[in-house]
C-alpha positions in Angstrom: 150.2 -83.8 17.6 149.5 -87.4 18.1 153.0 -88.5 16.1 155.3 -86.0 17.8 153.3 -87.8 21.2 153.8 -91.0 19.9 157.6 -89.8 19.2 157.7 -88.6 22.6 156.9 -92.0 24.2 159.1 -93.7 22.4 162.2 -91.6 23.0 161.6 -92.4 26.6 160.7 -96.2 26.0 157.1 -96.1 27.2 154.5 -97.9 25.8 151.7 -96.3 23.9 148.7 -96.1 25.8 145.4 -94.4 25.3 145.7 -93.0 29.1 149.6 -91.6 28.3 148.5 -90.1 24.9 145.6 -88.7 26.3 147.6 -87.0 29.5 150.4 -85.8 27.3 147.6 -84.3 25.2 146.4 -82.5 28.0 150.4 -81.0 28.7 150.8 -80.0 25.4 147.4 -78.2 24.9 147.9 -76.3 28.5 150.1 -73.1 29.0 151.4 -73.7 32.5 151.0 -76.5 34.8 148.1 -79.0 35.6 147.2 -80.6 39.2 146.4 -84.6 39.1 142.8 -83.3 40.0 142.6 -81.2 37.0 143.8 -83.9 34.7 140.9 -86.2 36.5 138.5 -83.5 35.4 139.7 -83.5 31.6 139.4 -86.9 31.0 136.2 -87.6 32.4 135.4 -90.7 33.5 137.3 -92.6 30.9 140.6 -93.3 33.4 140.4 -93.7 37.2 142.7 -92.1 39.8 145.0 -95.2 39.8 145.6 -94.8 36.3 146.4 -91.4 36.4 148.6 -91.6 39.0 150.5 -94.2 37.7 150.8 -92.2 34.3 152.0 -88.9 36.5 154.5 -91.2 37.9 156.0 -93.0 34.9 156.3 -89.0 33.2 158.4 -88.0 36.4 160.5 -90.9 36.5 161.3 -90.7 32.6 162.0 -86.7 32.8 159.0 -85.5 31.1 157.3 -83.9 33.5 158.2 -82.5 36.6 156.4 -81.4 39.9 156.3 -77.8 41.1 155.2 -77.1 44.7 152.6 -74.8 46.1 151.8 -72.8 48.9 148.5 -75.0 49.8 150.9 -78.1 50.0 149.2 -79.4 46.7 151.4 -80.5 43.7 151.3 -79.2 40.0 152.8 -81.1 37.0 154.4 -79.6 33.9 156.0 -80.4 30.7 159.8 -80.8 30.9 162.2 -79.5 28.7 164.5 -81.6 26.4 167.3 -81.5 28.8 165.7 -83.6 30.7 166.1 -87.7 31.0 165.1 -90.7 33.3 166.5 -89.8 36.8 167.9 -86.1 35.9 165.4 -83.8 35.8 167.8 -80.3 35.0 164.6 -77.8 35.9 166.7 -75.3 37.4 164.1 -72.2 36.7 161.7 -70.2 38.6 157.8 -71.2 39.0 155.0 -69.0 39.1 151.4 -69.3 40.5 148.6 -66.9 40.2 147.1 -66.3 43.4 143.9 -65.4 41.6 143.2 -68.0 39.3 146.1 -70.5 40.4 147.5 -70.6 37.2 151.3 -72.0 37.5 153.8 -71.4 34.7 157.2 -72.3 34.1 159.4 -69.1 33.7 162.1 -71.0 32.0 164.2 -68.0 31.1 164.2 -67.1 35.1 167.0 -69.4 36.7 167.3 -70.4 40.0 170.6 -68.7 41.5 173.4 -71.7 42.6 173.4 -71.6 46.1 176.7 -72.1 48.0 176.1 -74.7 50.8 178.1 -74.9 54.2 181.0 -77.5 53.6 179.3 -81.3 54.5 175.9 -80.1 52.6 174.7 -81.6 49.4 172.0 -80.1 47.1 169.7 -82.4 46.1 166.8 -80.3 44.6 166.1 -76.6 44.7 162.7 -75.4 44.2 161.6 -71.7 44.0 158.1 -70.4 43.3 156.9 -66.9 43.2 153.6 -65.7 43.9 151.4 -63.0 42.9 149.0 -62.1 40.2 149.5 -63.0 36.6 148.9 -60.9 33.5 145.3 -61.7 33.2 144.7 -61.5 36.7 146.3 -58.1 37.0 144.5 -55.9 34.5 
């Protein structure tokens, strides 16, 4: 895992840091999406908010991550797919969170319907996420 990481950061010209590998190990080891708290959590004490953050930033702006809403106003991060580039994230499927256990996934082979706007309107981003229980949750 660490050389396809390592690939990873080099593809989108980032340097290779122990906080990136470390985050991107976190992404590739989860199933659906993380919160920045939950990343805080599962690298202990070894990199401060600020660090984090900046890392969560850098991903987004290179199109490796991207942000999904929720309904408390919080923001989850998750892997991107390889479509994806610096400034054009192409995340045009459905999200999913758990109101149980707040798991969030990407349902990537659930797109987002193209909207038709009223003349003068411009999409910029459209975001849609589904709630309910997942199939853990629902057994």
């Amino acid at each position: 895992m660490e050389a396809a990481i390592q690939d990873l950061l080099k593809k989108h010209r980032l340097s290779i840091t122990e906080s990136r590998v470390k985050i991107l190990e976190l992404f590739l080891a989860q199933q659906g999406a993380l919160a920045h708290g939950d990343i805080e959590k599962r690298t202990g004490e070894k990199f401060d908010r600020v660090t984090v953050y900046r890392t969560l930033q850098s991903f987004m702006n290179k199109g490796i991550i991207h942000t999904i809403p929720t309904a408390d106003n919080s923001i989850r991060y998750a892997l991107c797919k390889d479509n994806c580039a610096e400034g054009h994230h192409h995340d045009n499927h459905v999200h999913f969170v758990c109101d149980d256990c707040g798991n969030t996934v990407c349902l990537d082979e659930v797109t987002i319907p193209t909207i038709k706007l009223p003349l003068g309107f411009t999409p910029k981003q459209v975001e849609m996420v589904i709630s309910g229980k997942c199939r853990e949750c629902k057994g």
